[in-house]
C-alpha positions as CSV (number, residue, x, y, z in Angstrom):
1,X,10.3,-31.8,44.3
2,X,10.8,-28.5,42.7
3,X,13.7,-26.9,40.7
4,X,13.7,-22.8,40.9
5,X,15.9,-22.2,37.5
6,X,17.2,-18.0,36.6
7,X,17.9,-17.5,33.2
8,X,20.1,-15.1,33.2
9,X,19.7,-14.7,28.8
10,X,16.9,-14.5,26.6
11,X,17.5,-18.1,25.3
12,X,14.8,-20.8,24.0
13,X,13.9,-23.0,26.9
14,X,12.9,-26.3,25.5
15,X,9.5,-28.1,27.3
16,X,8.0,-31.3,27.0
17,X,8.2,-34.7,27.0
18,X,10.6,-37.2,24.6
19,X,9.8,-40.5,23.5
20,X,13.7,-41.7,23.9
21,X,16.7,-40.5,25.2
22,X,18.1,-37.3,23.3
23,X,15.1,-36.8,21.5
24,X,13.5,-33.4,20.7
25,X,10.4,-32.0,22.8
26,X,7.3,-31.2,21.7
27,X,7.2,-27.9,22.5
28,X,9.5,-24.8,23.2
29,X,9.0,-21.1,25.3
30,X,11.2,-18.0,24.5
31,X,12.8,-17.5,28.3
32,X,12.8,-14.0,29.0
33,X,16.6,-12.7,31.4
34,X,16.2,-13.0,34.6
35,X,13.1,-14.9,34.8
36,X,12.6,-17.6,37.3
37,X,10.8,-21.0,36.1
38,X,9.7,-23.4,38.3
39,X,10.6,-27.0,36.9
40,X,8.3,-30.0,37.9
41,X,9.4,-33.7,38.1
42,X,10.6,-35.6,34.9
43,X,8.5,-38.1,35.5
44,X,5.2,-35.3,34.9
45,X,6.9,-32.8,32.8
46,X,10.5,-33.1,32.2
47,X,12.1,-29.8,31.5
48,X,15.0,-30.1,28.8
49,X,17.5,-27.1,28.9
50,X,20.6,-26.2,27.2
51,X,23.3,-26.1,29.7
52,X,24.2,-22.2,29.2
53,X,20.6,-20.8,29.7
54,X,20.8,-21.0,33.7
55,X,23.3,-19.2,36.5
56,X,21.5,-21.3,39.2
57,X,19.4,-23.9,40.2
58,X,17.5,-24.6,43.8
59,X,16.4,-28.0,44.6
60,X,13.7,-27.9,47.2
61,X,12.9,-31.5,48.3
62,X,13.6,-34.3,50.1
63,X,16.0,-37.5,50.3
64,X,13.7,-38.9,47.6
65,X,13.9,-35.8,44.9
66,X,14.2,-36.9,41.1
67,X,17.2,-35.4,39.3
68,X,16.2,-32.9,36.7
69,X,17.1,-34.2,33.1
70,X,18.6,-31.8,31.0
71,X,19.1,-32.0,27.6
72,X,22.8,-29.8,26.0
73,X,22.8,-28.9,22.6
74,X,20.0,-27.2,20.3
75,X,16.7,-29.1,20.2
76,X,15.7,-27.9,16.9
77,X,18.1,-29.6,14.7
78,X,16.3,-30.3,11.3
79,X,17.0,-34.0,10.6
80,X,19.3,-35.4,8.5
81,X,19.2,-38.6,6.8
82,X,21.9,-40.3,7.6
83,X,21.4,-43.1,4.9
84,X,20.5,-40.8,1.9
85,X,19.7,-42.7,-1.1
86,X,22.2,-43.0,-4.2
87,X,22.5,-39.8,-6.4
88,X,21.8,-42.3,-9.7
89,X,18.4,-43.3,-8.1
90,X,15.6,-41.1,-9.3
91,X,13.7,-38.9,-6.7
92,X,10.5,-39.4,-5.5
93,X,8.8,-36.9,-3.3
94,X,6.4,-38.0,-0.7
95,X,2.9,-37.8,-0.6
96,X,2.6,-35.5,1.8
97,X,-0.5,-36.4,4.0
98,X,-0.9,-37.9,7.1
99,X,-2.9,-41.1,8.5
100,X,-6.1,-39.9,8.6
101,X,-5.8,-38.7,4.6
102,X,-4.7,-41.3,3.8
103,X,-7.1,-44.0,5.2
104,X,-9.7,-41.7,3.4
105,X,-8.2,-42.5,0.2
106,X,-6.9,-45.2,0.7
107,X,-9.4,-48.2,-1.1
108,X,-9.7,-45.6,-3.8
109,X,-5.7,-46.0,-3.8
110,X,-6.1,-49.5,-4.0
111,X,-7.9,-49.7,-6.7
112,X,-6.4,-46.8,-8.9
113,X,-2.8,-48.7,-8.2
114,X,-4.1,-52.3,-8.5
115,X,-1.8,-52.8,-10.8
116,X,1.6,-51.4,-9.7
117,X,0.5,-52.6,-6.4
118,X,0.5,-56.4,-7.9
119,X,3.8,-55.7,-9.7
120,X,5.7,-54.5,-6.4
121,X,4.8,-57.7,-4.2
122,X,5.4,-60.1,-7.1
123,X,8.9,-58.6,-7.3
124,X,9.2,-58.6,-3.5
125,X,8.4,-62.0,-3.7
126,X,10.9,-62.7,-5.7
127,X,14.3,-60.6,-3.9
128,X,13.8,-59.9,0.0
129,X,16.4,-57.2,-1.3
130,X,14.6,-54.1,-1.0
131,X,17.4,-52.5,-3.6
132,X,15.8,-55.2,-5.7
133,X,12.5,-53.4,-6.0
134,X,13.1,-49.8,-5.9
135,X,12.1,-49.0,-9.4
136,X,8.4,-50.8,-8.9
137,X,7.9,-49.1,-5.2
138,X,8.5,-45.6,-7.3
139,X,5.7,-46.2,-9.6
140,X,3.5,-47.1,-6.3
141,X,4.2,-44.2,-4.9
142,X,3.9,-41.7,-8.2
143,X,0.6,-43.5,-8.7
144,X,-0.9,-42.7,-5.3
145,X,0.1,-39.7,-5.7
146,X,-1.6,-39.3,-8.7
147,X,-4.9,-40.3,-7.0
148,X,-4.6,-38.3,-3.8
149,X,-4.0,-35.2,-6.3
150,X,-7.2,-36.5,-8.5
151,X,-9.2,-36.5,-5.2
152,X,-8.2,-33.2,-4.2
153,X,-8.8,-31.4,-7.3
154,X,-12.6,-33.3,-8.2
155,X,-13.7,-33.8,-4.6
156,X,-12.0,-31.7,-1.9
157,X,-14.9,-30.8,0.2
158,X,-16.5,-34.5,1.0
159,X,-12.2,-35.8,0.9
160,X,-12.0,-33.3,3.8
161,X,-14.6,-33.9,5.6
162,X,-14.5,-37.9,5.5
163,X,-10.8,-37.6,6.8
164,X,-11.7,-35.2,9.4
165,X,-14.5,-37.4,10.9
166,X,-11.9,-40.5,11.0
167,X,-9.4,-38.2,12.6
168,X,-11.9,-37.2,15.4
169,X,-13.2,-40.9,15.6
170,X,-9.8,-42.8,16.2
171,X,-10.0,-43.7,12.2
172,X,-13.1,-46.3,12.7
173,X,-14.8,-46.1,8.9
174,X,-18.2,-46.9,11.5
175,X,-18.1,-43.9,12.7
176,X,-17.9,-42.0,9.1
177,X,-20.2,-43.7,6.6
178,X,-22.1,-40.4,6.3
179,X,-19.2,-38.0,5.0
180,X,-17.9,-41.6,3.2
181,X,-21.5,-41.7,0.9
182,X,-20.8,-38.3,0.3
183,X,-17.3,-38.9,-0.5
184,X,-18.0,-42.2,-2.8
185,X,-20.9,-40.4,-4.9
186,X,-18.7,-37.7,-5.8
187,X,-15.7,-39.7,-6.7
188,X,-17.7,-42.2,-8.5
189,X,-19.7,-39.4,-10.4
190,X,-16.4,-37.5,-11.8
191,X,-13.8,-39.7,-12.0
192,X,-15.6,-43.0,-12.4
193,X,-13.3,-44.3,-9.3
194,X,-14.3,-47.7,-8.1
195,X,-14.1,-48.6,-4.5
196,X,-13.5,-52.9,-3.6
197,X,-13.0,-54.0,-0.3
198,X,-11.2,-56.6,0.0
199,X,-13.2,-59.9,1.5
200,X,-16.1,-58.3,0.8
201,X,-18.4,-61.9,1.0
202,X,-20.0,-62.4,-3.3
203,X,-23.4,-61.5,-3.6
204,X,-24.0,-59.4,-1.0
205,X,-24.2,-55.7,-0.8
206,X,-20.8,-54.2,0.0
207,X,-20.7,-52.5,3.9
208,X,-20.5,-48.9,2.3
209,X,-23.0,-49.5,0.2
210,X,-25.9,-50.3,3.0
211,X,-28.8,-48.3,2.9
212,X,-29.6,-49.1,6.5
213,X,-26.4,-50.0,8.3
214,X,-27.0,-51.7,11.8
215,X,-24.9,-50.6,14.6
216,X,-23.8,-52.9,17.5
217,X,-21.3,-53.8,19.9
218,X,-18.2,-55.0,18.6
219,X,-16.0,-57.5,20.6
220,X,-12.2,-58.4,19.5
């Protein structure tokens, strides 16, 4: 099945898929008047489009044809929280990386924040409440940002390139110990940062620490 839709305006077009029902697409063309596009199944590429962007639509098909989904009202909405925290509670701006950053920094996080780290859990320990801990989850998140900004500013190039490797290798640290040496020699040469994993067995020499790493089959 096949939908033939004329726009008859230069309006956005919105294409791609959702993850849920009015969700925005991933991605959006500029439709062009009186250009004809030719709209697959939903169930390969839905087509989302605001109800005033067409003057006609052609299904071509059989008994069997899937509906085309169409999605009214402007995909682009920036979003609104619709819970916004209290004015009284101080603000505390994100840190502004994603996953793959993150995991990068993220024993070097650990071990920068050990202590505000501790203080959080014992307090959510204490209240389930998550009101109750606000004030200790701010000073987490101040402090990480604290080290992210450290790392940047001593050690951007190896930070970079360890976090680009575990983006291109699903985030396995296996994949990455090369860019990670490079990473831990600079961080523990100018900022003295230490690096613990946690269960790391006593007396034996920690995994990123291996001079000769062996590499094998890993079953789960």
């Amino acid at each position: 099945m096949a939908v033939f839709l004329t726009v008859d305006s230069p309006e956005v077009v919105a294409v791609g898929s959702r993850s849920g029902p009015g969700r925005p697409v991933t991605r959006e063309v500029t439709a062009k008047p009186s250009t004809t596009w030719i709209v697959g199944p939903p169930s390969l590429s839905p087509y989302y489009i605001p109800s005033s962007s067409y003057n006609s639509l052609d299904h071509q098909g059989g008994s069997d044809q899937e509906p085309i989904h169409l999605y009214y009202g402007n995909t682009q909405k920036p979003f609104v929280d619709p819970t916004p925290m209290p004015n009284d509670v101080p603000k505390v701006s994100e840190l502004g990386v994603s996953s793959a950053p993150l995991k990068s920094a993220s024993f070097y996080i650990g071990s920068f924040c050990k202590p505000y780290s501790e203080d959080f859990m014992l307090c959510k320990a204490e209240d389930q409440n998550p009101e109750h801990c606000l004030k200790e989850g701010r000073r987490v998140t101040r402090c990480a940002q604290e080290a992210i900004t450290k790392i940047k500013a001593a050690c951007l190039d190896e930070f970079t390139s360890h976090w680009k490797c575990l983006d291109r290798n699903n985030h396995g640290f296996e994949f990455c110990r090369k860019p990670e040496n490079d990473l831990n020699a600079c961080l523990f040469q100018k900022l003295q940062f230490k690096k613990e994993i946690p269960g790391s067995p006593s007396g034996q020499v920690p995994i990123h620490e291996k001079k000769n790493p062996i590499y094998g089959p890993i079953q789960r």
